[in-house]
C-alpha positions in Angstrom: -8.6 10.2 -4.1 -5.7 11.6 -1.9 -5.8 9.8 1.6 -2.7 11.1 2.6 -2.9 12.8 6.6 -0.8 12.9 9.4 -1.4 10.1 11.8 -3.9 10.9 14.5 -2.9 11.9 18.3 -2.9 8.8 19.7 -6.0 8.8 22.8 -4.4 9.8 26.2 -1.3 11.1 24.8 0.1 13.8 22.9 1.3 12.7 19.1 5.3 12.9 18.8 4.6 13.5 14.9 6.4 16.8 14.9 9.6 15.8 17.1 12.9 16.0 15.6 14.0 12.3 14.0 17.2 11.3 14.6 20.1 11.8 12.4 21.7 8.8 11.3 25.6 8.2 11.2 25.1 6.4 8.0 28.3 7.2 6.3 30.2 5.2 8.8 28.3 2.8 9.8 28.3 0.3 6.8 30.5 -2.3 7.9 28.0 -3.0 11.1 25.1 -3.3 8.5 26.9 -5.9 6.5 27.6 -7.8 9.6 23.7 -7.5 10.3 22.4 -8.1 7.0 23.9 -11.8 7.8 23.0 -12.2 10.9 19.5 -11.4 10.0 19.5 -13.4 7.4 20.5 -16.7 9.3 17.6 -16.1 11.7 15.4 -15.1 9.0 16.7 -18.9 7.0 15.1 -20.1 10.6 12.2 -18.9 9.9 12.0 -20.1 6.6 12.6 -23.6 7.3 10.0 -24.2 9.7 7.1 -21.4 9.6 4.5 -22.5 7.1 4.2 -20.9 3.8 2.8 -17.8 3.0 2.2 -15.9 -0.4 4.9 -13.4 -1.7 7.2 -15.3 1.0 5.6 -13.5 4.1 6.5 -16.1 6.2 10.0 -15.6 6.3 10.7 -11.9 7.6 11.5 -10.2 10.4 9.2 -7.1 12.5 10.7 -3.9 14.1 10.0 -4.8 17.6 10.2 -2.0 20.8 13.8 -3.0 21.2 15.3 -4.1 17.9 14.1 -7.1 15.0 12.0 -10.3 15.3 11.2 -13.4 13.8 8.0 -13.4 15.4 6.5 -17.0 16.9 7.5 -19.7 14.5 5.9 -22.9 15.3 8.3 -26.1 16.1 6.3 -29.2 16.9 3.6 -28.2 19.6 5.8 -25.3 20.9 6.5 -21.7 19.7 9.9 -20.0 19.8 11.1 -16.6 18.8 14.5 -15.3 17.7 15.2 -11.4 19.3 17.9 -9.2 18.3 17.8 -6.4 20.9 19.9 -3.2 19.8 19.4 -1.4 23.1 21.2 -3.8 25.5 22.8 -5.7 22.6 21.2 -9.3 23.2 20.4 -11.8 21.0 17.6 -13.7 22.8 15.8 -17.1 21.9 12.5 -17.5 24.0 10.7 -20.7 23.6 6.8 -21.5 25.0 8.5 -24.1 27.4 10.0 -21.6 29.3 13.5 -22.6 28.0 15.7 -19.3 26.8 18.5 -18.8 25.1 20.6 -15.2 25.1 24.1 -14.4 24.8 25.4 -10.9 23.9 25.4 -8.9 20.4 29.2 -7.9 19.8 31.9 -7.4 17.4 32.8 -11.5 16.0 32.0 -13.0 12.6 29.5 -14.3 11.2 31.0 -17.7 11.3 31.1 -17.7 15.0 27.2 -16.2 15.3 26.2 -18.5 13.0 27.9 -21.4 15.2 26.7 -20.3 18.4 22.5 -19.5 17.6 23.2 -22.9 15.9 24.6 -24.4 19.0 21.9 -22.3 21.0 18.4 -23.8 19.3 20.4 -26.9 19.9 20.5 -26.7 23.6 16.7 -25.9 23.5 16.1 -29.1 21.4 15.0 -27.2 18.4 17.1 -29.0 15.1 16.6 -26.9 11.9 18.7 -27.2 8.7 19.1 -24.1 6.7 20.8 -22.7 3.2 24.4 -21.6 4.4 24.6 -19.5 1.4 23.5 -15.8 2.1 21.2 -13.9 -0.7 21.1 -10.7 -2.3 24.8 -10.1 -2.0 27.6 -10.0 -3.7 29.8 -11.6 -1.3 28.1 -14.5 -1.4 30.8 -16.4 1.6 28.7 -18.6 3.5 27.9 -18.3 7.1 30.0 -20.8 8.6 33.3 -19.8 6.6 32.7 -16.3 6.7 35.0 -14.4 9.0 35.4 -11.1 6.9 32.2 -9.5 8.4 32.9 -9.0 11.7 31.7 -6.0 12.7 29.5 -4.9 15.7 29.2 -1.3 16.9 26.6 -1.2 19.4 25.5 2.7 18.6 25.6 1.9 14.7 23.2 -0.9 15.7 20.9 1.6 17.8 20.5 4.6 15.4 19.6 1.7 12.4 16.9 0.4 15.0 16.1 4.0 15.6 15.8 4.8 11.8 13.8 1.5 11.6 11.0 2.4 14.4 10.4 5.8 12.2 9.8 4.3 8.9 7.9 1.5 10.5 5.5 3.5 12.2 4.8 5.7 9.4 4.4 3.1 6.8 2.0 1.9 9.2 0.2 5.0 9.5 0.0 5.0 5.4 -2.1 1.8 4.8 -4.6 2.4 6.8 -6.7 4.0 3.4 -6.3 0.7 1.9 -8.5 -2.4 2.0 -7.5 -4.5 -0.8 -4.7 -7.2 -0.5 -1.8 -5.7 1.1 1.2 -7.1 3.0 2.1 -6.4 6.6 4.8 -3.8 7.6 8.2 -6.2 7.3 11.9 -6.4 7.5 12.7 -8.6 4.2 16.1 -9.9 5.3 17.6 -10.3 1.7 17.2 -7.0 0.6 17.4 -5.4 4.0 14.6 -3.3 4.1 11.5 -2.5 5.3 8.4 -2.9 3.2 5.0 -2.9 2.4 3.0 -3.9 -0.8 -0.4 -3.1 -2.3 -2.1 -5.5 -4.0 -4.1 -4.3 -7.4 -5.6 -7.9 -7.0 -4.6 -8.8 -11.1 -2.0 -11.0 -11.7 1.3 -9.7 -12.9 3.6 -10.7 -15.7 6.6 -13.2 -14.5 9.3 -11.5 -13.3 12.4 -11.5 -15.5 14.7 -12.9 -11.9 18.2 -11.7 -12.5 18.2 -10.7 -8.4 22.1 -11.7 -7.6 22.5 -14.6 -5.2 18.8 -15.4 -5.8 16.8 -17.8 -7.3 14.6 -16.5 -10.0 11.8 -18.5 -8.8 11.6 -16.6 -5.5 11.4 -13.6 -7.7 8.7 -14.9 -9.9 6.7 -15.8 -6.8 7.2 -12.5 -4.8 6.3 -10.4 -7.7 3.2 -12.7 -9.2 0.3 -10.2 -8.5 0.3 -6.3 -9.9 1.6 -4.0 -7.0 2.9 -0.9 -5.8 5.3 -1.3 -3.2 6.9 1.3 -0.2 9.5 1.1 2.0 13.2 2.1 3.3 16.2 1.4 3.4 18.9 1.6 5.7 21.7 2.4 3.4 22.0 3.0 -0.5 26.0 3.7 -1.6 25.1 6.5 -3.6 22.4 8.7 -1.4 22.0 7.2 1.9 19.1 5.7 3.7 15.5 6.3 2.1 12.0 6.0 1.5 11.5 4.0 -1.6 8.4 3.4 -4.0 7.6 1.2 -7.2 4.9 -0.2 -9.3 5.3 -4.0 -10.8 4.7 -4.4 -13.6 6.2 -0.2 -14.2 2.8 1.6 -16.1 3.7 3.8 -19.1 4.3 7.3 -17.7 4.9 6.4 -14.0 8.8 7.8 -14.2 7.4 11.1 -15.4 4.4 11.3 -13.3 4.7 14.3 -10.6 5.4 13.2 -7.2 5.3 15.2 -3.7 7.9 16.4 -1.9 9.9 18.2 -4.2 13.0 16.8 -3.1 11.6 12.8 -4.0 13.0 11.7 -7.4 12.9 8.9 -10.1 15.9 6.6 -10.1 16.4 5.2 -13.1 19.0 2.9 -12.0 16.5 1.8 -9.9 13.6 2.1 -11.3 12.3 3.3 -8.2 11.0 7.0 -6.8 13.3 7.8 -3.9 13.2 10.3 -0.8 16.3 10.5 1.0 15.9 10.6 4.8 17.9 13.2 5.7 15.4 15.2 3.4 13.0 13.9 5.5 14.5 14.8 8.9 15.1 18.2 7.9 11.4 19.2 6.8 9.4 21.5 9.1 6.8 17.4 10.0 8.9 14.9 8.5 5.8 12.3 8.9 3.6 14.2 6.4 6.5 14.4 4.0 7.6 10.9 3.8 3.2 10.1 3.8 3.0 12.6 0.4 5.5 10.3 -0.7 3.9 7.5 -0.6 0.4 8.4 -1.5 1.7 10.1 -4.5 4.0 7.8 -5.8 1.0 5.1 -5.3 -1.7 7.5 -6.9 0.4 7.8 -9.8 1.3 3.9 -10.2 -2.7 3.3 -9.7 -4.0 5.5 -12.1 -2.0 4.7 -14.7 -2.1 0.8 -14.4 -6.2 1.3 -14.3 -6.0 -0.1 -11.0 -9.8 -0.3 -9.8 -9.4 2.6 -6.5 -13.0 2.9 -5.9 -12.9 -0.9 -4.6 -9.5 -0.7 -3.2 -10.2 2.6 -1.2 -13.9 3.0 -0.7 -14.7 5.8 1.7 -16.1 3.9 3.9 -17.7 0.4 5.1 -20.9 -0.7 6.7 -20.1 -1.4 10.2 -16.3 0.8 9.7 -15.5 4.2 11.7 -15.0 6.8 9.5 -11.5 7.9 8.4 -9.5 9.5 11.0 -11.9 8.6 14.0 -10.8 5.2 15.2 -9.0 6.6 17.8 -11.7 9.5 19.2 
C-alpha cells in the first residue's frame, strides 16, 4: 500500500505546495544553533519537571508554533503557563493563565545569562521549578549557568531555522495522516534538535543498547521500547546539511538495501539512517511530494520487512471516516 500524495488544497484557499522553499544559510549559521540548542533545552528541562509523564518522553518537547517554538501549556498548580521563543520579533515570552507575562528580548548573550534571567523570570511569576543544569546530547556538556562560550544570537539565522522548521513540520504532518496505529505527534525533541515523528508497529522492541552521549541509557531504553519507524529533520548535520531523516528500530534485515524514492535519498551508514538532504528537496520541480516519497518509502520498506501488520495499521478506510483525500472537500 503506497499512501503517499500531495497534501490537499486547503478549502478557500489556493495550496502553496509548489512555491519555492527557502534556502537556508546553513553553512554559517552553526554557532546561533548551538546557542539555541541550549536555550531550548533549558525550557524544554521546564517542561520536564513539571508536565506529567508521557510514553517515549512526549511530555517534554517543544511544537513549531506560527512564529517560532513552544513548550505548549504545562500545568503548575491550578494555572497553566507557556514558554515562547518568537524568531520573527526575537522575544522570548512566558504567558501564564493568570494574566501574568513575562518577555524580554532574544539577542546575542550566553547561555549563562538566558539561563539566569527565564530563571529569574518564572520567579517573578511565582512559578519555582528545579531542573538538571547539565545539557544532553552534546559534547560540550558545560552547564547552563557556567556556560559563557555559546553566545551567539543572529536574528536572521534564527528566522530561516524557523522557516526550515514550518516546512518540514507541515509536511510531516501531511504524511501521517494514512496512519492509524500508535503514532507520536509532530515534535521538536530538544536533545537531539530535531523534528520528529514515530510510527508505532504496536510490538515491543528489544532494549536499546544507550550509548547516546550526555544521556542516560535509561531514557534511551524508554524512548525506543516499542518497534517503530521514525521521520524527521534536522536543522544541521556537519557533513551534508539540514535533512529529512528515516529509521526503523529495531533495523530489519535488508532495510539498508531496500530501494527508496527520490533518487537523491541515501543510506547512512554512519547513521544508520536513510537521508534526503534539503537542498535536494528545495531544488525539485514540488519539493512536498519529494520529501512525502521519502517518507512513505523509507517506511514501506521498514514495514514490510519487520512483518509489521499494515492492513491494521493503514486500513482503507473506517466506519464513520471520510475517505482518503476528502476531509477537506
Amino acid at each position: 500500500m503506497d499512501h503517499a500524495r500531495t497534501p490537499a488544497t486547503p478549502r478557500g484557499g489556493r495550496t502553496e505546495t509548489h512555491q519555492p522553499w527557502p534556502e537556508l544559510p546553513w553553512r554559517d549559521w552553526g554557532a546561533t544553533l548551538a546557542t539555541l540548542h541550549r536555550w531550548t533545552q533549558i525550557a524544554g528541562k521546564v517542561r520536564l519537571a513539571l508536565a506529567p509523564p508521557l510514553n517515549h518522553f512526549w511530555h517534554v518537547v517543544l511544537y513549531v508554533s506560527p512564529r517560532g517554538l513552544t513548550t505548549s501549556p504545562i500545568p503548575y498548580g491550578l494555572r497553566y503557563f507557556q514558554i515562547d521563543f518568537d524568531f520573527l520579533d526575537h522575544r522570548l515570552l512566558v504567558g501564564v493563565s493568570d494574566g501574568k507575562v513575562f518577555q524580554r528580548s532574544l539577542q546575542q548573550e550566553s547561555v549563562a545569562r538566558f539561563y539566569r534571567e527565564l530563571t529569574d523570570g518564572l520567579r517573578q511569576l511565582d512559578i519555582a521549578v528545579r531542573i538538571s543544569p547539565r545539557p544532553m546530547e552534546v559534547a560540550d556538556a558545560i552547564p547552563f549557568p557556567s556556560d559563557e562560550k555559546h553566545a551567539t544570537y543572529d536574528p536572521d539565522h534564527a528566522t530561516a531555522f524557523w522557516r526550515g522548521l514550518v516546512q518540514a513540520d507541515r509536511v510531516i504532518k501531511a504524511f501521517q495522516t494514512g496512519f492509524v496505529g500508535k503514532a507520536s505527534p509532530v515534535h521538536f525533541f530538544w536533545g537531539g534538535f530535531d523534528l520528529a515523528t514515530s510510527r508505532y508497529s504496536g510490538r515491543p522492541a528489544p532494549r536499546h543498547p544507550g550509548g547516546v552521549m550526555n544521556c542516560p541509557d535509561w531514557v534511551m531504553e524508554e524512548a525506543y521500547c516499542y518497534e517503530e519507524s521514525a521521520t524527521g529533520w534536522w536543522p544541521l548535520n556537519e557533513r551534508f546539511g539540514p535533512a529529512f531523516y528515516a529509521y526503523t528500530y529495531p533495523e530489519p534485515a535488508g532495510y539498508r538495501t531496500a530501494g527508496v524514492r527520490p533518487d537523491e535519498a541515501f543510506f547512512d551508514s554512519e547513521l544508520g539512517e536513510f537521508i534526503l538532504p534539503y537542498d535536494a528537496v528545495r531544488q525539485a520541480p514540488d519539493p512536498d511530494a519529494a520529501v512525502l516519497a521519502f517518507f512513505q518509502s523509507t517506511y514501506t520498506a521498514g514495514a514490510d520487512l519487520g512483518g509489521w501488520d499494515r492492513r491494521a495499521l493503514e486500513p482503507a478506510a473506517l466506519p464513520g471516516r471520510p475517505p482518503r483525500g476528502s476531509w477537506s472537500r
